[in-house]
N, C-alpha and C positions, 0 to 999 in steps of 0.2 A: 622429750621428758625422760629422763633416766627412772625407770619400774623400778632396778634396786633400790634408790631411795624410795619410791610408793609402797613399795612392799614392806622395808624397813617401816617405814614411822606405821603402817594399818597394824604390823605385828608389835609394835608398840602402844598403840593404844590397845590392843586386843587384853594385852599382861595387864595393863592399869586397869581395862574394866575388870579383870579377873581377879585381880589384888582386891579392886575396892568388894568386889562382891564378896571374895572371900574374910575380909574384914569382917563385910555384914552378918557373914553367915557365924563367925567365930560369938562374934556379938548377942545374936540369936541363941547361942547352944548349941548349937552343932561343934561335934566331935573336928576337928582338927583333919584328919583323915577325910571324913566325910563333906567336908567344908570344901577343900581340896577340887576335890568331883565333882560336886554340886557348882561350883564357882565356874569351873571349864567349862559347863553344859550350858552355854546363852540359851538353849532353848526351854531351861526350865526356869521358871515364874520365882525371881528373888522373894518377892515378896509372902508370896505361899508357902516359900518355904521356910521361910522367917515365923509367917500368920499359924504355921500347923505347932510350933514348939510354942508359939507364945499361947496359944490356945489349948495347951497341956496334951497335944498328941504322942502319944507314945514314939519315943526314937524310931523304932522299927517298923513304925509301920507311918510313920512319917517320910522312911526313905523308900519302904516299897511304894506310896504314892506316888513321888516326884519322878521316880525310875517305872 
């Protein structure tokens, strides 16, 4: 099995889960910038971070949480 092709398509789904998450995050309110970061981080909770701006968290300390 050629690994350049396994590597290729995992590093390709990696971007589309990060696109889609960044979608969601732009969709949420999140800043653009912050959407960016938040999106790359699989290890932070999409939906939390979505749940803290729908639930009127203040930006700043929405993103000190998540970080």
């Amino acid at each position: 099995m050629n690994t350049n092709l396994v590597t290729h398509h995992v590093a390709a789904v990696d971007r589309g889960v990060e696109d889609w998450r960044f979608r969601q995050l732009l969709a949420a309110g999140w800043p653009e910038r912050q959407a960016l970061v938040l999106a790359a981080h699989h290890d932070i909770d999409l939906h939390l971070a979505c749940d803290l701006l729908a639930k009127g968290c203040d930006l700043a300390l929405a993103w000190e949480i998540l970080l």
